[in-house]
C-alpha positions in Angstrom: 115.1 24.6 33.6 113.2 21.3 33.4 110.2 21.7 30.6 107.9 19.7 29.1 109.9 17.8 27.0 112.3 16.9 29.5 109.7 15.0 31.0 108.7 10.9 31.1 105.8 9.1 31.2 107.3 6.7 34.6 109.5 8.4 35.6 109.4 8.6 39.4 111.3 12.1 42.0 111.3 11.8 46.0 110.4 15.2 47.0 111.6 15.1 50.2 110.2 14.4 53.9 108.2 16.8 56.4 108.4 16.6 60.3 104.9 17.1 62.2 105.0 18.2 65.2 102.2 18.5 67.9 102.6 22.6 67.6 101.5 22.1 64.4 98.5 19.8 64.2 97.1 22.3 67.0 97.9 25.5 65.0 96.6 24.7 62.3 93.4 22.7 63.5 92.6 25.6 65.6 92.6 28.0 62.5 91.0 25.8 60.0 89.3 22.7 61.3 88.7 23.0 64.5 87.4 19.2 65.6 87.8 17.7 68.9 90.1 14.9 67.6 92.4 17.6 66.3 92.6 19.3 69.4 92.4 17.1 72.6 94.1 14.6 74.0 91.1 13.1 75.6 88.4 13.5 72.5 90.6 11.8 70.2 91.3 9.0 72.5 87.3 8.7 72.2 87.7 8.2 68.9 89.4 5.6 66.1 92.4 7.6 66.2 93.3 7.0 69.9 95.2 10.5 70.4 95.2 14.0 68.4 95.9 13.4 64.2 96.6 16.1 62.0 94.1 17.0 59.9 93.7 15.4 56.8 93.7 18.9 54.9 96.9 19.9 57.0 98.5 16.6 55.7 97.6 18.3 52.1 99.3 21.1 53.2 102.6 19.8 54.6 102.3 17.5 51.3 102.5 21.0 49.3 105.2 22.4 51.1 107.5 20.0 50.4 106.4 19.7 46.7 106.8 23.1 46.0 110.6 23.7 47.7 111.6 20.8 45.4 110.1 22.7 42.1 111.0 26.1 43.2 114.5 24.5 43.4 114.8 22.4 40.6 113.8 25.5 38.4 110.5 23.7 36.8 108.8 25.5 34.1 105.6 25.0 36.0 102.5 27.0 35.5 100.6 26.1 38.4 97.8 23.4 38.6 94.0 23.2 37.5 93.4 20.3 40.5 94.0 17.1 41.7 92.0 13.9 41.7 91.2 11.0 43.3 92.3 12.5 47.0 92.6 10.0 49.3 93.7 9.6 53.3 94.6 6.3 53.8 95.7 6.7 57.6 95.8 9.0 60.2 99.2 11.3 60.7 100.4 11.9 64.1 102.5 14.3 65.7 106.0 12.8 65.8 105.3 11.4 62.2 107.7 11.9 59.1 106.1 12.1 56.0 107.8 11.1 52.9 106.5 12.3 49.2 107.2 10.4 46.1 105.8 11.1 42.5 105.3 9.4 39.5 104.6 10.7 35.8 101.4 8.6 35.0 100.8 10.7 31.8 101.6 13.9 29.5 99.6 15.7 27.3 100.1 18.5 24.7 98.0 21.0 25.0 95.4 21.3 21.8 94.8 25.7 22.2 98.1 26.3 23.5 100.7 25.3 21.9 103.6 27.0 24.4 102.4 24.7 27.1 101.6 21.5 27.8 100.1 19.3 31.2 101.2 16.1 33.0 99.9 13.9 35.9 101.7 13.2 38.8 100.4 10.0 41.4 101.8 11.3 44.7 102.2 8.6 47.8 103.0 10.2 51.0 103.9 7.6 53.4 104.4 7.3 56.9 108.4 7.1 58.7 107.3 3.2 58.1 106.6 3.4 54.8 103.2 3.3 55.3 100.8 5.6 52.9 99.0 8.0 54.8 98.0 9.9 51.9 97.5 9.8 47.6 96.0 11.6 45.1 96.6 12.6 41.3 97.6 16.0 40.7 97.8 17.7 37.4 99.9 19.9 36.3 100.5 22.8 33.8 103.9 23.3 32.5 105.7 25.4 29.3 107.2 23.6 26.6 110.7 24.3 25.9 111.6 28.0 23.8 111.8 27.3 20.1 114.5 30.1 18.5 
């Protein structure tokens, strides 16, 4: 079990990598944001994007998918999350993509009410099959410190 102590301030984890597919984009645009540039060939070859990208929210999604399988299966004694910050999509993600997530402990912090836990912030890249970065953001997260007996 990783815990709060086994943590540094640096220290950088590849999470893995996600395959979009055109399925996908379409799915979940049609279900949660439904814009022409999501969903047709021909609007999103109106448009800067030149043909259907995934939406950026769905990008967050795939993003947390592949985060969380790593966690659940590197036993983390994580306690969820109270946010992220500083969300950013950098470039558009296409069907046919492969997105790539990689972490890096910016900062840990005791916590000053409870003392069984503590928090840390993660910068997350998500690049591109080209190592382009599609995607960043800062999340925070909650995790237990390690049992004293």
């Amino acid at each position: 079990m990783i815990y709060f102590e086994d943590l540094e301030v640096g220290a950088e984890t590849y999470f893995g990598s996600y395959e979009v597919t055109r399925e996908e984009v379409l799915e979940f645009a049609r279900k949660y944001d439904p814009q022409p540039f999501h969903l047709s060939d021909e609007e999103a070859a109106k448009t800067h994007f030149g043909r259907i990208a995934a939406s950026g929210w769905h990008t967050a999604a795939m993003t947390m998918a592949v985060i969380a399988r790593y966690v659940v299966g590197h036993e983390q004694a994580g306690l969820g999350s109270p946010g992220i910050d500083e969300l950013r999509w950098k470039k558009p993600v296409y069907p046919g993509d492969t997105l790539h997530v990689q972490g890096r402990i910016v900062e840990k912090t005791l916590s000053r009410s409870k003392p069984e836990m503590g928090s840390f912030r993660t910068q997350t890249t998500v690049s591109n099959q080209d190592g382009v970065p599609v995607m960043t953001f800062t999340s925070i997260v909650l995790i237990r410190r390690r049992p004293t007996d």
